[in-house]
N, C-alpha and C positions, 0 to 999 in steps of 0.2 A: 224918570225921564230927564236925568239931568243933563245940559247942552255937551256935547265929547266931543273934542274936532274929528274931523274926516282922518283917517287913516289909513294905512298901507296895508293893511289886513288881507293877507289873499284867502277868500271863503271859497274858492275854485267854483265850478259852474252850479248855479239852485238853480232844477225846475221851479217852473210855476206849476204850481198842484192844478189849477184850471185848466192849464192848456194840457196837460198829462193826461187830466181824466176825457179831453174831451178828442185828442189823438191818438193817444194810445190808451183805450180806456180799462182795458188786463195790464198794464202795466206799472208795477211797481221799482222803479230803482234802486238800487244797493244802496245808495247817501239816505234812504228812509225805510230800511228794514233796521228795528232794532234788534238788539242784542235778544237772547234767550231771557235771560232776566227781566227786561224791562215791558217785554210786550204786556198788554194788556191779555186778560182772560178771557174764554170764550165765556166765561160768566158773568164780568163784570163789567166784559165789553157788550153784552148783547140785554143786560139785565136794567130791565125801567122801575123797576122797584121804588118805592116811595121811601127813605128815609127818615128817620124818626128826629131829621133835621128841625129844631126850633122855627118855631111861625111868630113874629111878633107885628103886633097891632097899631100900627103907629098914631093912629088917631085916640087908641087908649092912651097913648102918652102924651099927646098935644091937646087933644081936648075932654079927653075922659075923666073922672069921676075920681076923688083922690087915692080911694080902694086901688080904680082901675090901673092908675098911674103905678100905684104901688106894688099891684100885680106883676104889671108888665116889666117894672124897670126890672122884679127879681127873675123874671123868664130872660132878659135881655143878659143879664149877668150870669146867671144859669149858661146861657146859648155863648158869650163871650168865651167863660170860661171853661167847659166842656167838649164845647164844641169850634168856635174860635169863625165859622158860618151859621148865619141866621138869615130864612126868607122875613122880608116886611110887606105889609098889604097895607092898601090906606095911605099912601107914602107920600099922599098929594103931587106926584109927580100926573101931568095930565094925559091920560089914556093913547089921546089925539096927537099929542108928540110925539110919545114912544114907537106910535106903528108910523108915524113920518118919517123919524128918524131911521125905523129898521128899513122901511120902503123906499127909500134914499140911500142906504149903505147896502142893500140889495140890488140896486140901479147901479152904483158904484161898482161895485164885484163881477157885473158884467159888463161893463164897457168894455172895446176891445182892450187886447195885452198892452197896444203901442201908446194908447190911453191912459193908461192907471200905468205906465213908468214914467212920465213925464213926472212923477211923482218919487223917484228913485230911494229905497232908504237905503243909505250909504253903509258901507259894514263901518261898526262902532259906532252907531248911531241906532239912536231908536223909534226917528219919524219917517213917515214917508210911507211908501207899500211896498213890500217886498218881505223877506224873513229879518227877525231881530233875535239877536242873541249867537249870531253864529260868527265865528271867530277863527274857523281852521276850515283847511278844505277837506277833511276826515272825518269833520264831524257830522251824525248823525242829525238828519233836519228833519222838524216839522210837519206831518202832513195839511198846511193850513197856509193862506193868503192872510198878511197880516196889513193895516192901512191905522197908522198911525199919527194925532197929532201934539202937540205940548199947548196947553189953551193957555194958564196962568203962571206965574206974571205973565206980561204981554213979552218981556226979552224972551222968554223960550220958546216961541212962539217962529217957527220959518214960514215968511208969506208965501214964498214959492210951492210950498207942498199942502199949500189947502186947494183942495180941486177945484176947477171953475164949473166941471158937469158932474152928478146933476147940479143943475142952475143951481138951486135952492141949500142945495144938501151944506154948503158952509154955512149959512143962514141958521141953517137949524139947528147946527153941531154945536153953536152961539148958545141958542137959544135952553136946549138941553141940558150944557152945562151948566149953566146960571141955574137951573133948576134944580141938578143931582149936586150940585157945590151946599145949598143949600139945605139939601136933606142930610147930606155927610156933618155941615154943622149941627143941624139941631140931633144926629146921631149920636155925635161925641159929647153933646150937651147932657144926655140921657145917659149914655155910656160912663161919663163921669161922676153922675148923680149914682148909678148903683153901683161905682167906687167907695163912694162915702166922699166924692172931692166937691171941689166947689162947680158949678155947671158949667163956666165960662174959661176954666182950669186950661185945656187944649187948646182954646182959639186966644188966647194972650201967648200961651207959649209959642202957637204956631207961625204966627207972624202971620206974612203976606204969602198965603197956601200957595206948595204949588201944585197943579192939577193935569193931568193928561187924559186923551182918550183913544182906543183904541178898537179898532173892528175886526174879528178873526172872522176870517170864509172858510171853514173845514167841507170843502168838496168831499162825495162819494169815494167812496174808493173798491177797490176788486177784492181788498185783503184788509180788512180791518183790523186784525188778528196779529199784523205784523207789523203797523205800525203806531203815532202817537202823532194826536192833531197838539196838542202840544206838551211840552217836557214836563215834569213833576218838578214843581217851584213852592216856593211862600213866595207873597208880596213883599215889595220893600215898603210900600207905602202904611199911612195909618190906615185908614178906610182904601176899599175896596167896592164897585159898585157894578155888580153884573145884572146887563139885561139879555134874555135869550129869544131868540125871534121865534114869533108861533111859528107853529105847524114844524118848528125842527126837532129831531131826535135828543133825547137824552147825549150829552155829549161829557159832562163836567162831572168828575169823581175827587173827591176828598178820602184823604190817608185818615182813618179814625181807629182805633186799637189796631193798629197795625194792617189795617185790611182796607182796600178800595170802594167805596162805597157813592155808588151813582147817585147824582141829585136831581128829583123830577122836579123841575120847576112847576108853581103854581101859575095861572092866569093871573098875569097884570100884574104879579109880583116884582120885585126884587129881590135880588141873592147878592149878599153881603159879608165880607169877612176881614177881618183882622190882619192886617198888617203888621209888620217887624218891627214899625216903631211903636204902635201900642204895645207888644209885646217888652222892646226896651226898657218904656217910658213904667209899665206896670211889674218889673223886673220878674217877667215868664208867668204872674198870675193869669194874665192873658195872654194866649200862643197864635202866631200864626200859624197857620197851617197848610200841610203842603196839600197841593191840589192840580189836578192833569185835567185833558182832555182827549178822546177816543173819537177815532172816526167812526164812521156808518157807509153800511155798504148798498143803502137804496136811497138815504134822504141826506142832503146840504143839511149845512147847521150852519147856522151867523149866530156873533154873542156882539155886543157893545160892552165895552167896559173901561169902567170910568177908574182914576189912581185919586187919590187922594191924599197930599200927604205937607208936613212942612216945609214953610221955607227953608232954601239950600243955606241962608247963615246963619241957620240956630245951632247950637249945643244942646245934645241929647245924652239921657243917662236915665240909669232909673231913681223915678221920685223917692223921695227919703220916706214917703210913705208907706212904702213898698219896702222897707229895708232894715231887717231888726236881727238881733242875731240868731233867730233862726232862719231866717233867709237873708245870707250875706248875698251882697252885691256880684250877679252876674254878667253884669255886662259894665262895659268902659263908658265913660263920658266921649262923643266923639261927635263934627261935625257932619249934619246932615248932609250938605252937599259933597262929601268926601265920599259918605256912604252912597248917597245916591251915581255918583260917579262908577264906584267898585261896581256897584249892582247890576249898572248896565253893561259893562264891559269883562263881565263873566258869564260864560255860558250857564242857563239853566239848569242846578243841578239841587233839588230838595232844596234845603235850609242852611245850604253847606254860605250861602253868601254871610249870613248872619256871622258867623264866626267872626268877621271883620270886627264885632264887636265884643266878642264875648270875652271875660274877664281871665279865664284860661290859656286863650290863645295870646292875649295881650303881654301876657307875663312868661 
């Protein structure tokens, strides 16, 4: 989410997916049929299957029993590094936020259209509501309503595109973050303990975090089958923090041995995953991973999700820990806010932004 100026990027005309579904609601346009390749399956578009996705226990790590601790951290490393997503339960985040906040970003998604742009996200930027990541007017969009903002520091932060309706809804977006920032610290705190590092290893390096959040509205659609609520990405960030609103469908699939695989989220959990720069920093013991989202053709889905990652002035590479000769050095030393910069100002496409670091392409 790093700050881009405004630019002359012609993205030519994006529907809004809301007012699509609610005027023309058989209608799909050409700018969101994808290619033959890319569609999602009638398998693994319609399939709620439970994945054998790691569950970790976050109270066995903060207040459990030193077995328990010892358990968990090797489940969490296990799920780092296998899997690269892991649900947490117990997460101390409070119940009574969470459905505030989805109840307020639901309130949001329905205000009228001329409402939710007064909040415009400009092409080559990534706050505001509107689509992000689109950069031609050929390209293939989104089926999804995106409402973006930049919390930490306070500099990336634009006053203008925090909504005034609902009343409350900035108040709580405050409020929430200060919570999930929190959990992402004592995450990497654990995350670096079943590295073998020191606990406090990523919040020295990290500096003054920077943090963003975001709200996808994946409306209904008539053809599920033909399109993608959104592209198949990694994160640039370290942590990752998705919340998915009850009563919505399955929607979020991760790339695991090469095959799409639906993730049912648990009640009151959190979905979690790995970012580019733990990947870096762990030089590929731990991977991000790429991961989409598929519409539904009877039920809305809304996700909240939180970024997590460091400051834009650090130097990133992989630790010397990570680096012997039989795992030579895969990636370059490189400034985060450089990368964060690339990130956003490249369309969504797999893992292909990562390259920016990788030690092949450098040379």
């Amino acid at each position: 989410m790093a700050p881009v100026p405004i630019s002359t990027i012609n993205v030519g005309h994006i529907d809004d997916v809301q007012e699509l579904r609610r005027t023309k609601p058989k209608t799909v346009p050409q700018r969101f049929v994808r290619d033959m390749t890319e569609r999602p399956t009638l398998q693994t578009s319609l399939s709620a299957q439970n994945s054998d996705m790691p569950v970790i226990d976050f109270s066995k790590l903060s207040k459990g029993s030193k077995e328990d601790l010892l358990n968990e951290l090797c489940k969490l490393s296990v799920a780092c590094q296998e899997w690269g997503f892991f649900q947490v339960i117990n997460h101390e985040v409070d119940i009574n936020l969470m459905e505030n906040i989805e109840d307020m970003s639901k309130e949001f998604f329905m205000l009228p259209l001329e409402e939710k742009q007064k909040y415009p996200m400009a092409p080559g930027t990534v706050q505001g509501y509107g689509q992000a990541f689109v950069f031609s007017e050929d390209q293939k969009l989104d089926w999804c309503n995106m409402f973006a903002l930049g919390i930490a520091p306070l500099y990336v932060r634009d006053p203008n595109l925090w909504p005034k309706k609902p009343a409350k809804l900035s108040e709580t977006i405050e409020l929430y973050s200060r919570k999930i920032k929190k959990l992402c610290q004592n995450l990497l705190r654990y995350i670096a303990l079943g590295l073998s590092l020191e606990e406090d290893v990523f919040e020295e390096m990290f500096g003054e975090a920077v943090q963003a959040i975001r709200m996808n509205y994946y409306p209904t659609c008539s053809r599920p089958d033909l399109v993608l609520g959104l592209s198949p990405h990694s994160d640039g960030s370290a942590l990752t923090v998705l919340q998915q609103a009850k009563g919505s469908p399955v929607g979020l699939q991760i790339l695991k041995d090469s095959r799409w695989v639906p993730v049912q989220p648990i009640p009151n959990a959190l979905v979690i995953n790995i970012g580019d720069t733990i990947e870096v920093l762990t030089n590929g013991k731990y991977k991000s991973v790429e991961h989409r989202a598929v519409a539904h053709e009877e039920k809305d889905r809304l996700s909240i999700v939180t970024f997590y990652a460091p400051s834009y002035e650090v130097e990133l590479g992989p630790m010397q820990e990570f680096v012997d000769e039989n795992h030579p050095c895969k990636y370059r030393r490189y400034n985060h806010g450089e990368y964060s910069k690339h990130y956003v100002t490249n369309k969504l496409q797999g893992k292909r932004t990562l390259d920016f670091a990788k030690v092949e392409k450098s040379e």
